[in-house]
C-alpha positions as CSV (number, residue, x, y, z in Angstrom):
1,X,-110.2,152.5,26.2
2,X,-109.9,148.6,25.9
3,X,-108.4,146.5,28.9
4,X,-105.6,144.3,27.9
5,X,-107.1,140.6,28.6
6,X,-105.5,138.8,31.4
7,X,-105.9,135.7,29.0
8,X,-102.6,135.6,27.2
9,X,-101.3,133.4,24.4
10,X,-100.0,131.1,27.0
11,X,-103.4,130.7,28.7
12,X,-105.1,130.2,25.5
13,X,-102.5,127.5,24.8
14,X,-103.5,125.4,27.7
15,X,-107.2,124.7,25.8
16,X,-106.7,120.9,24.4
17,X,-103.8,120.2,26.7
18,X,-104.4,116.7,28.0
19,X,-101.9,115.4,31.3
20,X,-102.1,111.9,32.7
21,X,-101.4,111.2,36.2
22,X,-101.4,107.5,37.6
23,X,-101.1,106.0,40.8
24,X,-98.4,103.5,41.6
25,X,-100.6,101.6,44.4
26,X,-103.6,100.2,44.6
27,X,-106.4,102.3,46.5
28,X,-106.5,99.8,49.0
29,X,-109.3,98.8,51.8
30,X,-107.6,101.1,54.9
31,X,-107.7,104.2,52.3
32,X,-111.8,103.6,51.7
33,X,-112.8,103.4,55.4
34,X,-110.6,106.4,56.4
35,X,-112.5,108.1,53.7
36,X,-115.7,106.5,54.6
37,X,-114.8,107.9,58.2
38,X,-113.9,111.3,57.0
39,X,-117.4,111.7,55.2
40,X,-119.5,110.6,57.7
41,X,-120.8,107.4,55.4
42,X,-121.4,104.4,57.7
43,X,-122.4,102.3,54.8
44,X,-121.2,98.9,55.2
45,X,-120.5,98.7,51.0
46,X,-117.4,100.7,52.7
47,X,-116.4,99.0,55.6
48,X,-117.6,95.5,56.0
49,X,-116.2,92.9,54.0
50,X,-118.1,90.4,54.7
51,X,-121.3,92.4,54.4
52,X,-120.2,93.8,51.0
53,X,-118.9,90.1,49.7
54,X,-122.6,89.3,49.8
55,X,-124.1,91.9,48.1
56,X,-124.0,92.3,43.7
57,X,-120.5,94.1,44.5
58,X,-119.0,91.0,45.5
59,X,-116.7,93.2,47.8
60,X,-115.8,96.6,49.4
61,X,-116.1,99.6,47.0
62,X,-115.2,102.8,47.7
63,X,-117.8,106.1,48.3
64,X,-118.6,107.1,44.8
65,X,-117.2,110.6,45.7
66,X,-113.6,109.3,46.5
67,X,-112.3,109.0,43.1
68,X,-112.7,112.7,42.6
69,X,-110.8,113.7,45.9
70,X,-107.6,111.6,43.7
71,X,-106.4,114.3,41.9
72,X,-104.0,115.8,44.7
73,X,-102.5,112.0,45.8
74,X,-101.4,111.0,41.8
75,X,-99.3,113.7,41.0
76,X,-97.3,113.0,43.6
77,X,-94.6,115.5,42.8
78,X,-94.7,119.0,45.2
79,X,-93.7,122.3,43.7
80,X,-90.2,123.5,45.3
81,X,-91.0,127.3,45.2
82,X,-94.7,126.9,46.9
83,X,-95.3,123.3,48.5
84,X,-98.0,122.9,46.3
85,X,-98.4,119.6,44.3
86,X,-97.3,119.8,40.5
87,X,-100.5,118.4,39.0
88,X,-103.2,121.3,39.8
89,X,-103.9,123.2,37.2
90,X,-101.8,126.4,37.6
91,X,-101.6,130.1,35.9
92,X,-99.1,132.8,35.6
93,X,-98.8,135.0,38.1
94,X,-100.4,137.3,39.0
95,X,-103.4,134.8,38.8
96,X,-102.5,132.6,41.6
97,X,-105.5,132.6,43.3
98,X,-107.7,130.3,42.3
99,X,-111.6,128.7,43.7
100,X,-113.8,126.2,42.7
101,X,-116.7,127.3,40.5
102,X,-118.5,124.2,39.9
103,X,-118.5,120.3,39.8
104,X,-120.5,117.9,37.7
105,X,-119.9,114.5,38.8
106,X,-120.7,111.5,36.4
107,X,-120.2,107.9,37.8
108,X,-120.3,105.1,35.9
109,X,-119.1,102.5,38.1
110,X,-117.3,101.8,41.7
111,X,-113.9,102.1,42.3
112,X,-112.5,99.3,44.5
113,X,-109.9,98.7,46.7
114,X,-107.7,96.9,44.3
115,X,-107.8,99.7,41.3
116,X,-105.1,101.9,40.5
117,X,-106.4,104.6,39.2
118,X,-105.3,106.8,35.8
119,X,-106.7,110.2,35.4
120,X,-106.5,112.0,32.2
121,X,-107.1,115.8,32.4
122,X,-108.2,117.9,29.8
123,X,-108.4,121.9,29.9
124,X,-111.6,122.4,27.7
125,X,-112.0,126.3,27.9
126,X,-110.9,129.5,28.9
127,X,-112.7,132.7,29.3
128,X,-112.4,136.3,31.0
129,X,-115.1,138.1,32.9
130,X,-115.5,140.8,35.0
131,X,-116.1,140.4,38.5
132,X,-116.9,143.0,41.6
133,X,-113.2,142.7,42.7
134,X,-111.9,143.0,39.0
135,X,-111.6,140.8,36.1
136,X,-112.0,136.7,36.5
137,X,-110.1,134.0,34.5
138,X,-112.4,130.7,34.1
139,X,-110.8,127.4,33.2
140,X,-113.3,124.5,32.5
141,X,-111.5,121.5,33.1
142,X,-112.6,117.8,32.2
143,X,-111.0,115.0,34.6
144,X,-111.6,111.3,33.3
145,X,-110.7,108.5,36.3
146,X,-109.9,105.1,35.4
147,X,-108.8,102.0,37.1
148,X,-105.5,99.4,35.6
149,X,-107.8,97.7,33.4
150,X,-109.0,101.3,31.6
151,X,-112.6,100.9,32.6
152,X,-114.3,104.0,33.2
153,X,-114.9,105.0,36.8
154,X,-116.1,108.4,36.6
155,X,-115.9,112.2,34.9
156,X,-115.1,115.1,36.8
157,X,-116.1,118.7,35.1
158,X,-115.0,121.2,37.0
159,X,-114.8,125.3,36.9
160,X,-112.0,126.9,37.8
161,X,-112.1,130.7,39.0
162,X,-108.4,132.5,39.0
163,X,-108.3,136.0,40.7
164,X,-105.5,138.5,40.5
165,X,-103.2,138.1,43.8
């Protein structure tokens, strides 16, 4: 007896998809410290101007780790029916339950308090497997972040693990 997949046509339609999301304003210097703050990084790249002015930076930069925390402030637009925001990759009930499998993180250079930043998200696969508490629904996503000028900043590839409700 074969299970019906919980990977339907739709699903398998999302592999190629591509979605841009792009911030209006600039990161901005109060946004870094907070961050810088939040993390527990006391690194004065972060928080001193005048410290960072003198170093090859020429300036504040933000934690390397902050441009991948982005994706939830571009979108910008929350879902009516569940106050979620609109730019999360999302499947068809029932497989609204969703973790984190896995980050790699690739930085290729700082974002800075003057960069708005562009992400273009990609959905690169999508498999089925069977877990203890019934079957799993991976979605390998690729996130590239750039800033106004379209340098590169970073790559986000990510594993997401959908669950039935």
């Amino acid at each position: 007896m074969t299970k019906e997949s919980l990977v339907t046509p739709e699903i398998k339609a999302m592999v190629g998809r591509e979605e841009v999301f792009s911030s209006s304003e600039e990161l901005g210097r109060a946004t870094i410290h907070r961050f810088a703050v939040a993390i527990g990084d006391s690194n004065p790249l972060y928080l001193d101007e005048e410290f960072a002015r003198n170093t090859r930076h020429g300036g504040i930069i933000a934690p390397p780790t902050m441009i991948f925390e982005l994706n939830h402030n571009l979108g910008g637009e929350i879902s009516e029916e569940d106050g979620g925001y609109l730019d999360k990759v999302t499947l068809p009930a029932p497989l609204s339950r969703f973790i984190r499998g896995g980050n790699e993180y690739e930085f290729f250079q700082a974002a800075r308090p003057e960069d708005k930043i562009t992400l273009k998200r990609k959905v690169l696969q999508v498999f089925e497997k069977r877990g203890k508490a019934g079957p799993l629904v991976f979605v390998n996503v690729e996130i590239t972040y750039m800033n106004q000028k379209g340098e590169l900043l970073g790559i986000n590839r990510e594993t997401l693990i959908f669950m039935l409700e």
